[in-house]
N, C-alpha and C positions, 0 to 999 in steps of 0.2 A: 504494500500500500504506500500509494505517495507520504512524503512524511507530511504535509501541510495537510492532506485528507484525515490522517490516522491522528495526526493532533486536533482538527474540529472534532473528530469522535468522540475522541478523552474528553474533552471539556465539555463536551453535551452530556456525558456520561458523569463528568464529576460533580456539574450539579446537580442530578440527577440524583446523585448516591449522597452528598452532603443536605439536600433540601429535602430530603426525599418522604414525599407521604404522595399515597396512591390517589394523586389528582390528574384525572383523565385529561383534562386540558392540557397540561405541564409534558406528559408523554404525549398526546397527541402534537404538541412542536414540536418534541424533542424525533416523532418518527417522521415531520414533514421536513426538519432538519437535515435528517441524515438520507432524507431521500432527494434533497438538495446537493449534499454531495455527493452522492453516490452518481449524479448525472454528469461530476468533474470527471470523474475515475473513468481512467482511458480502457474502451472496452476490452484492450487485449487482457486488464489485469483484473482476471478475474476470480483472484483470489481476494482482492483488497471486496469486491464486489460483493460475493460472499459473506464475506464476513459482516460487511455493513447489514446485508439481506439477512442476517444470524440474530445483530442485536436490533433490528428493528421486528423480526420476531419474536425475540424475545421481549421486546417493549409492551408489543400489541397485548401478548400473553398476560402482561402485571395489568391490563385493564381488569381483567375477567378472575386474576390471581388472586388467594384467601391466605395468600405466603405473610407468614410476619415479614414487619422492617426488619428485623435483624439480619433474618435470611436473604433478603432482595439488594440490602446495602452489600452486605457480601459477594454475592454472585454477580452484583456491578464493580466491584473494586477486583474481582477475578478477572471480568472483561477489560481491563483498562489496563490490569499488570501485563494481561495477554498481546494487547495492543502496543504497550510500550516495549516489550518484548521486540516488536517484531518492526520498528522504528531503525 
C-alpha cells in the first residue's frame, strides 16, 4: 500500500479506536473515507485494495456488532499495528 494511503487508514482508524463508541454516523464517514481512498490506490495494487475492502468490512460489521469497546478498540489497534507493519 502507498504509504500516504496506508497513513489516511491509520488515522481514520485511530480515531476510531481513541473516540470510539458504536455511532453509526462516525463509521459510516469513516467507510465513505476509506472508500475515498481506496479510488487513489493504483489498481494494479491490489493488495493495499484488499485490505482497505477488509476494514471497511469490518466497519460495516461494528454497525450490526453486540462486541464490547474493549474488544472493538483492540481489534482496531491490531488493524493499525498491521498496517504500520507493512509501511
Amino acid at each position: 500500500m502507498e504509504k500516504f494511503n496506508a497513513q489516511a487508514v491509520i488515522e481514520i482508524l485511530k480515531v476510531l479506536a481513541s473516540n470510539f463508541q458504536l455511532d453509526s454516523e462516525q463509521i459510516d464517514e469513516a467507510i465513505e473515507d476509506l472508500e475515498r481512498i481506496k479510488s487513489t490506490i493504483p489498481i494494479e495494487n491490489d493488495e493495499a485494495i484488499d485490505k482497505v475492502d477488509e476494514i471497511q468490512d469490518y466497519l460495516q460489521y461494528l454497525l450490526t456488532a453486540d462486541d464490547d469497546e474493549a474488544e472493538i478498540k483492540e481489534e482496531l489497534s491490531a488493524i493499525i499495528s498491521e498496517l504500520r507493519e507493512g509501511l
